[in-house]
C-alpha positions, 0 to 999 in steps of 0.5 A: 478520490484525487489523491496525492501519493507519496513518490521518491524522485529517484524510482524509475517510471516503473518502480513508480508505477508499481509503488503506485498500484500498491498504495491504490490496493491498499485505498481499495482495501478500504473502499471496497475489498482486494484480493489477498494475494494481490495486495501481499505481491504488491507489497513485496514488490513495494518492499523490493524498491522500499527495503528500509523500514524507517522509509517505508514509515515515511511513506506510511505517514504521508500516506494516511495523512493524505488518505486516512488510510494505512498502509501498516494496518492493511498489509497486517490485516492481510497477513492474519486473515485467511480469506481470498478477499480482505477489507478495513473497515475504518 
């Protein structure tokens, strides 16, 4: 799919293309499956550039109206599960 994902104008070419590869994990968490432990780095990495929680929200809220995807439940799943691989089933 062409999505549009939400990018804040101020992020640096490679805070971009690292908020970027996290919301493209989270889409393939849906779509197929990703490996845990890449979706957990990515997301702290994305914490790191995203620290504030009403931000990270926004972001979210974009993101699953662009996509139907959310970045919320998915980093959730991640963290409960135990296995290598994780996928959302809608």
């Amino acid at each position: 799919m062409n999505y549009s994902y939400p990018i804040d104008e101020s992020w640096s070419t490679n805070e971009v293309i690292d908020v970027v590869n996290f919301l493209s994990l989270v889409e393939k968490a849906y779509e197929q499956s990703v490996k845990r432990n890449d979706l957990i780095l990515a997301y702290r990495r994305f914490k790191q550039i995203v620290p504030s929680k009403s931000e990270e929200k926004q972001i979210d809220k974009q993101f699953e109206k662009e996509t139907g995807y959310s970045v919320y439940r998915t980093v959730q799943h991640a963290r409960k599960v135990e296995s290598d691989k994780i996928n959302i089933r809608p």
